[in-house]
NUNU-26266 format. One record per residue (C-alpha): residue number from 1; residue in three letters; chain; z, y, x. Coordinates in steps of 0.001 Angstrom, whole numbers, plus 500000, padded with zeros to 6 digits. Each point is the difference from the previous one (the first is absolute). Layout:
resi/resn/chain/up/north/east
NUM/ALA/A/Z/Y/X
...
//
This chain:
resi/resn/chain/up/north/east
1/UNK/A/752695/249044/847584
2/UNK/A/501619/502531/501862
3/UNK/A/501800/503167/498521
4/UNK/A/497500/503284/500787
5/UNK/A/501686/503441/499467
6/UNK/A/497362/502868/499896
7/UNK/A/500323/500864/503610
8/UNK/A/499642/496352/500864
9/UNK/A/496531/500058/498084
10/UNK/A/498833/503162/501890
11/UNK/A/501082/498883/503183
12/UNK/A/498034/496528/499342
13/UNK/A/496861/501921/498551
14/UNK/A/499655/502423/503483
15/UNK/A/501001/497273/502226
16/UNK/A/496928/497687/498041
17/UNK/A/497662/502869/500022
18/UNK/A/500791/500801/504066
19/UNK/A/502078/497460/501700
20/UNK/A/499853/502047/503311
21/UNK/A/502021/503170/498228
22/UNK/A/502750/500434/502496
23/UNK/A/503487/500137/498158
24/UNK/A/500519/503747/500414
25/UNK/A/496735/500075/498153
26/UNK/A/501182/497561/497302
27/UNK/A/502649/501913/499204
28/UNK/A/498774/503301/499463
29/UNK/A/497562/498613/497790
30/UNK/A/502744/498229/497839
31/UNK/A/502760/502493/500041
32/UNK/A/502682/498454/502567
33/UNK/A/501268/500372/503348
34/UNK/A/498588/497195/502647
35/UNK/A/502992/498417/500511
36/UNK/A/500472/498878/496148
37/UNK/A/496216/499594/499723
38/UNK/A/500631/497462/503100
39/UNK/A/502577/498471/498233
40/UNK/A/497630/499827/496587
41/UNK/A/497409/498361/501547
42/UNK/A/501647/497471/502448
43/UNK/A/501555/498886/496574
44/UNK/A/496659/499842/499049
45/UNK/A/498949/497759/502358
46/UNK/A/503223/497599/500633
47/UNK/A/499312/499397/496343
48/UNK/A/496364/499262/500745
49/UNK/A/498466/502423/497199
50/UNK/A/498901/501053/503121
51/UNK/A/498289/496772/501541
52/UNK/A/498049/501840/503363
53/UNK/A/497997/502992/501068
54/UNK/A/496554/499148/501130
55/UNK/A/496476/502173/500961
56/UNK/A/496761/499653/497859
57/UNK/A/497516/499060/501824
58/UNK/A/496072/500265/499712
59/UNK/A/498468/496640/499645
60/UNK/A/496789/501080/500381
61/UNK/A/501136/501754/503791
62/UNK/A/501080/497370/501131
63/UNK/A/496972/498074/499255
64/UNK/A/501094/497928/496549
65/UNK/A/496894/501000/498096
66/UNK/A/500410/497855/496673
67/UNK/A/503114/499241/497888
68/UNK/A/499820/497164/497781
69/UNK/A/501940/498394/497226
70/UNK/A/500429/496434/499722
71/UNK/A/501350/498171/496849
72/UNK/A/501309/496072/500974
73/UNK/A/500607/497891/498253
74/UNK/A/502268/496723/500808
75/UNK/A/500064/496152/499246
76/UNK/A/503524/500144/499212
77/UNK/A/502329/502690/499092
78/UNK/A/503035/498017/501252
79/UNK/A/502355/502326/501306
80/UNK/A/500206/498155/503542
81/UNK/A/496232/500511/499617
82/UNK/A/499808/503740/499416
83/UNK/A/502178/500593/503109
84/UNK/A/498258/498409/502112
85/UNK/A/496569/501874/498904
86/UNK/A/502175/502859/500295
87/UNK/A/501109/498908/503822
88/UNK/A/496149/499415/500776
89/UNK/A/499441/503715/499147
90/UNK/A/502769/501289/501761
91/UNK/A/497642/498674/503361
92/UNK/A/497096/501573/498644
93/UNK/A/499950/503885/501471
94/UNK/A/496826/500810/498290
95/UNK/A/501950/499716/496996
96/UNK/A/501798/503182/498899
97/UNK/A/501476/499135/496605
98/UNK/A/500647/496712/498178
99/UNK/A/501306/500202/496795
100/UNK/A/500631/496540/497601
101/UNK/A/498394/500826/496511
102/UNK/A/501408/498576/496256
103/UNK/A/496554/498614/498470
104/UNK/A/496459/498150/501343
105/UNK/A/500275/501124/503546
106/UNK/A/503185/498986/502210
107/UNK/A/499349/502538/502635
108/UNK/A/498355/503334/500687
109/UNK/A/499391/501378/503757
110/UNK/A/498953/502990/501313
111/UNK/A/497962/499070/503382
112/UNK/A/498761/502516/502581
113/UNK/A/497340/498845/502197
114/UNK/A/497614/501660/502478
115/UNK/A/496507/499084/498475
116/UNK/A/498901/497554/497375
117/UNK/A/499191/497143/502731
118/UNK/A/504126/500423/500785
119/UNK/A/501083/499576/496320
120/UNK/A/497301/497000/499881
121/UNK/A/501628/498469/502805
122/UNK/A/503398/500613/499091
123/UNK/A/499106/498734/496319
124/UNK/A/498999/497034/501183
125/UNK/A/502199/499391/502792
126/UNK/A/503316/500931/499092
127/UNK/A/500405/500335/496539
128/UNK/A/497482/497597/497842
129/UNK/A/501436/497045/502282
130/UNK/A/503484/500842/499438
131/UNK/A/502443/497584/498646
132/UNK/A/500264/499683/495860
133/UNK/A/496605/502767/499531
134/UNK/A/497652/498702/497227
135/UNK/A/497986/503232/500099
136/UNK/A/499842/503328/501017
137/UNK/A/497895/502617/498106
138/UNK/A/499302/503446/502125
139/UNK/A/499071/503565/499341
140/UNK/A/498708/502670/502335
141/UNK/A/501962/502570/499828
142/UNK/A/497173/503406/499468
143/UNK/A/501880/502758/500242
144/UNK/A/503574/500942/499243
145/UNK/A/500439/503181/497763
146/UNK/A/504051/499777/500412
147/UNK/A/502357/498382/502190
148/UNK/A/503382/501813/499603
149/UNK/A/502612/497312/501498
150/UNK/A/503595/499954/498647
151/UNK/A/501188/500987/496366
152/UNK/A/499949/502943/497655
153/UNK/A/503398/501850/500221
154/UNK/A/498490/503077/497780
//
């Protein structure tokens, strides 16, 4: 875990909140001069507290009406196993976010998809068929009341 002063925390909170925020702009709103905010957050990233800068964008405008959440579960939980589920997924675009779970389920995804008749096909296409599944249980995703990427720096 890497060492945060204050500054460092600001500088990581504004550049979460607005990635875009030239470094002049950074700066100012943390109390340095660009070139030592420059410095800050190059650290930053050669570290790789910083991983990437990306745009949000809205699934919905760009024609991805539903989200869903699948939970997978695997035959076997060998470790040569798990990778390559995790390999298969890695192909998968509709897929946003894997993440391997402690418990019952091996697996939960977050898939995009355009319309229902997408996800069914994609379901049972790409990832029911996959190597090592023994089921996959699936929720509709309804309506999201927060989505807030990244972590609370306070």
């Amino acid at each position: 875990m890497a060492t945060l002063d204050t500054i460092d925390r600001r500088l990581l909170a504004e550049l979460q909140d607005e990635g875009r925020v030239t470094n002049v702009e950074l700066a100012q709103r943390v109390g340095l001069t660009a070139p030592p905010c420059l410095r800050r957050v190059r650290t930053l990233e050669e570290e790789g507290v910083i991983k990437g800068y990306h745009a949000e964008l809205d699934a919905s405008k760009l024609g991805f009406a539903i989200t869903v959440f699948a939970m997978v579960s695997l035959k076997s939980q060998a470790e040569e196993d798990l990778r390559a589920f995790e390999e298969h997924i890695m192909t998968l675009p509709e897929v946003r976010e894997c993440h391997m779970l402690n418990g019952e389920i091996d697996f939960i995804l977050k898939i995009v998809s355009r319309d229902l008749q997408s996800f069914q096909e994609f379901l049972t296409g790409k990832l029911t068929p996959a190597p090592n599944v023994s089921s996959v249980k699936t929720s509709l995703t309804i309506r999201t009341s927060k989505h807030e990427p990244g972590v609370p720096l306070g």
